[in-house]
C-alpha angles and dihedrals in degrees: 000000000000098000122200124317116255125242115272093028139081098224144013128270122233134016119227115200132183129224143218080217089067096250140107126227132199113203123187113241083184098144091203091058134028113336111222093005114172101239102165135010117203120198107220121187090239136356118301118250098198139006124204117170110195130168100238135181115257132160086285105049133260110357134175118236137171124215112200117188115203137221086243100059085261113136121193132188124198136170120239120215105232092204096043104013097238124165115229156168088020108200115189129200132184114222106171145299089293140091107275102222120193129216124171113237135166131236126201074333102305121119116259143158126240105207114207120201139101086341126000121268131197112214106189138130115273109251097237096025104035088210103145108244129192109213134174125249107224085226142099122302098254124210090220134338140199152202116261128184114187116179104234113204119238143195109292094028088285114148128212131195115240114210114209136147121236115206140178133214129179099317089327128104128213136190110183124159130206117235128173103017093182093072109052102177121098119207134189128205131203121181110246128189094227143036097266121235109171142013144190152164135228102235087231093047137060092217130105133213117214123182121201144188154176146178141239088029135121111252127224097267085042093059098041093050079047090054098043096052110102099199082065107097118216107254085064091049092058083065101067099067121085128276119213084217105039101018121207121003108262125241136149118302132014138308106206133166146157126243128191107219132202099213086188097052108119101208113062096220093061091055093096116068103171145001139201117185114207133223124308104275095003110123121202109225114166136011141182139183100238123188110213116216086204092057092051090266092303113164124239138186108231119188124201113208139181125216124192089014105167119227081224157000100345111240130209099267092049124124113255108261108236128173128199130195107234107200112209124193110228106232122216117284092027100242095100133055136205129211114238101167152291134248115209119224129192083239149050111270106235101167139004131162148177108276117169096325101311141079119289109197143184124210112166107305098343130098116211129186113209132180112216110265132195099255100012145345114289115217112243100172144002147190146159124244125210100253137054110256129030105214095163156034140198142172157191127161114331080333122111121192108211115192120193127205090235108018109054119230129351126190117218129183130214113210107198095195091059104027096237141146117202137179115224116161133031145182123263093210120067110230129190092222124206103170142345139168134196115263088188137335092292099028131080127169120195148159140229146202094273095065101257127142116205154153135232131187131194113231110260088229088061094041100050088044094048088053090051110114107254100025097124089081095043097046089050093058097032109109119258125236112230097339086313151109106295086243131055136207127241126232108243100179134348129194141162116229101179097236124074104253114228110171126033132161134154119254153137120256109184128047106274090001125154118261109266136175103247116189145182136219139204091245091059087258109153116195143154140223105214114194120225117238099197143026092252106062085045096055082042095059097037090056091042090050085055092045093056105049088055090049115030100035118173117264093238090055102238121149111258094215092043085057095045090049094041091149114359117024114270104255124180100355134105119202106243087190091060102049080048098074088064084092086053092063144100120269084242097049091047082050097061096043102045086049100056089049085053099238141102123260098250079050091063095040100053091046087059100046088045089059085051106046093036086071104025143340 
């Protein structure tokens, strides 16, 4: 690849070339020197598959790279010295099993690169930052693609020119264009009746089930008796029906369903496949897909629900709350669900799961295990956590997570020989959990309504002994600590992220990208938790972090570290948005710091845009 000739001159420059030998090669094509002179030599992990070289925008200016895509999937990105020739500041990125193939394309008329592979990536510099990102099109894989102009006319005979990209794959055409570069998340929406609360997929389907509710609203039953009754005018009954501003008319109680969703329908309005509305005032609140060992590992959809649940403090003369577990067959294929039956409980269902083939539930503060029955579920196991309100499960192995409305995490063991289920470890801080997830067997990371983000692990002396054969007894009878568990966990790392987190797995977002912790908050907010793999990443940050809160304060004055340990001192986290604004800086500023951390500029930025695209895009 020659690439185009820069402005002011007649040719280009320099030649790269690509090797069977898994290298590249560039080569002057200077006339006064030596033509074809070698001036550089890059060791690539397999052959390279295409070559573009294109003068792109980054923090310094215009700078030449070249994007070379490899036989393996591999795509790399260095910076060419326009005076020597020099490759640089080489970045890699793994895009799929594929070929990654390169074409040159322009966005809202700045140069980019369209990576075809396994899916189709955008390389192309960020609009405020001018750090170069690579993001995935939520489009088809293409087999090539190129650049098409097209003059549009306008009004007064003026003409503008249109930029697309027109791209092939297999005997289909297609002629896309790129808008808004700055926001590069992509979101869906399909209409649903009710707030939703919980979701879940049959292994075997691609549907979901959501089930959703909301309070102070009719019912179905309620609406229907309204609109039956004849002393009703109507003007009343034209009320009934839904408003797209203000939704259902409201009413006591609650108004809860289940609807079964195609996330891959392309119309909206054929999102939604099928619909059962619940009870009058019985809310759905939680929901799983179990396999039962008794039903030859069959999957079914089990809903939690809730009836009489007060919007607030309950009252003397309230109803009792109560809460059942309705089982659904899943029907071929998946779109449809049948009714097997419901077990009542004295109290609303707030979390169940799949554990070993059975049931795992949770009632209060207890934890049961139940196998799938003809007319109901039958009890198999039972035991009673430290805390109030049970508002979560995990597992791994014959290990349940156990996560309380008011007192943070709990570990409890299963003992299969015995049938039992025992608490043994426990949390000091009371934490008001919303959500939390294992990072491995002795490791959770959760959230609460404080906005706090934060892990827990269990002590390896507790663990091991929990797993012994024969420790239920021993861990029964062993003495509590505190009105407690006899262990206790230990904080790993603590930070306030200024938005309740409510969902929150591990999970890889990038193809061959490293494991995060990727959460959600009640504001919208999406982030991730990236873990460090050695010691000097983690000195680099934590110097950068300092460096930072010197050079780059807020405008409303408040102390960075203050705001990051709102409630409980920050421990073992470094703010990523922070280092961030480094991009945001002065070039004096980028100098200085980049100085006292003995490195270049370029150094610094690429460390930091390596943190971010290991993990995600």
């Amino acid at each position: 690849s020659m690439g185009d000739v820069p402005e002011g001159r007649v040719r280009a420059p320099f030649l790269v070339v690509g090797c069977d030998d898994s290298t590249i090669r560039v080569y002057s094509l200077d006339p006064g020197g030596e033509m074809l002179k070698s001036q550089s030599i890059q060791s690539l992990t397999s052959p390279p598959r295409s070559i573009e070289i294109l003068p792109m925008e980054d923090s310094t200016g215009m700078t030449t790279f070249v994007h070379v895509g490899l036989f393996s999937g591999l795509y790399l990105r260095a910076v060419l010295d326009d005076i020597t020739g020099e490759l640089g500041d080489v970045r890699s990125r793994f895009l799929g099993a594929e070929e990654a193939k390169l074409y040159p394309v322009a966005v809202n008329d700045s140069p980019a690169v369209l990576a075809c592979g396994a899916k189709t990536f955008l390389s192309y510099p960020h609009p405020e930052t001018k750090e170069l990102l690579l993001t995935p099109l939520d489009y088809h894989s293409f087999n090539c693609a190129s650049m098409l102009r097209s003059r549009v006319a306008g009004r007064k005979g003026q003409t503008s020119v249109r930029q697309s990209i027109v791209a092939l794959r297999g005997a289909e055409i297609f002629v896309f264009s790129i808008g808004d570069t700055s926001n590069n998340i992509l979101t869906k929406t399909i209409p649903l009746k009710h707030t939703p609360r919980d979701f879940c997929r049959h292994p075997d389907y691609r549907y979901f089930s959501v089930i959703q509710s909301d309070q102070n609203v009719l019912s179905k039953q309620a609406r229907e008796a309204l609109l039956a009754d004849p002393t009703r005018s109507e003007e009343e009954k034209k009320q009934m029906g839904p408003s797209e501003q203000f939704g259902w008319p409201r009413g006591p109680g609650w108004a809860s369903c289940i609807q079964v969703v195609d996330p891959t329908a392309e119309d909206e309005k054929d999102g939604v496949a099928y619909t059962i509305d619940l009870d009058s005032n019985e809310a759905a609140l939680c929901c799983d897909m179990v396999p039962f060992e008794n039903q030859d590992g069959e999957t079914f959809l089990l809903v939690g629900t809730g009836k009489n649940i007060p919007s607030g403090a309950p009252t003397p003369s309230s109803p009792k709350s109560t809460g059942s577990v309705h089982v659904y067959r899943v029907l071929d294929p998946g779109n449809e669900l049948e009714l097997i039956h419901k077990t009542d409980f004295d109290k609303p269902i707030r979390a169940l799961m799949p554990f070993q083939g059975r049931l795992a539930l949770a009632v209060g503060n207890e934890v049961f295990l139940y196998d799938l029955g003809m007319k109901a579920l039958l009890r198999k196991a039972r035991c009673r956590v430290p805390g109030t309100q049970i508002i979560g499960m995990k597992t791994q192995g014959s290990r349940i997570v156990v996560g309380d409305v008011q007192e943070s995490v709990c570990y409890v063991v299963y003992n299969h020989k015995d049938n039992k289920l025992t608490p043994f470890a426990d949390d000091v801080i009371a934490r008001w959990t919303t959500c939390f997830t294992m990072l491995d067997y002795d490791t959770v990371a959760g959230g609460d309504k404080f906005g706090n983000i934060w892990a827990v692990r269990c002590p390896k002396a507790a663990s091991d002994e929990a797993d012994e054969p024969g420790a239920a007894s021993f861990l029964a009878n062993e003495k509590a600590y505190l009105g407690g568990t006899p262990h206790r966990l230990a904080l790993q790392f603590h930070n306030f992220v200024q938005d309740i987190p409510m969902s929150m797995q591990k999970t890889t977002l990038v193809p061959g990208g490293q494991e995060v912790i990727f959460w959600a908050g009640l504001q919208g907010t999406l982030g991730v938790f990236v873990p460090f793999v050695d010691r000097e990443d983690v000195d680099f940050f934590g110097s950068l972090e300092q460096h930072l809160r010197t050079e780059d304060p807020p405008i409303c004055g408040r102390d960075h570290l203050m705001y990051r340990s709102y409630y409980i001192p920050v421990k073992g986290c470094i703010d990523g948005d922070l280092c961030e604004r480094y991009f945001l800086l002065s070039r004096d500023k980028k100098e200085r710091i980049a100085g006292d951390l003995d490195r270049t500029v370029r150094e610094v930025e690429k460390k930091i845009g390596e943190m971010r695209t290991r993990v995600a895009f």
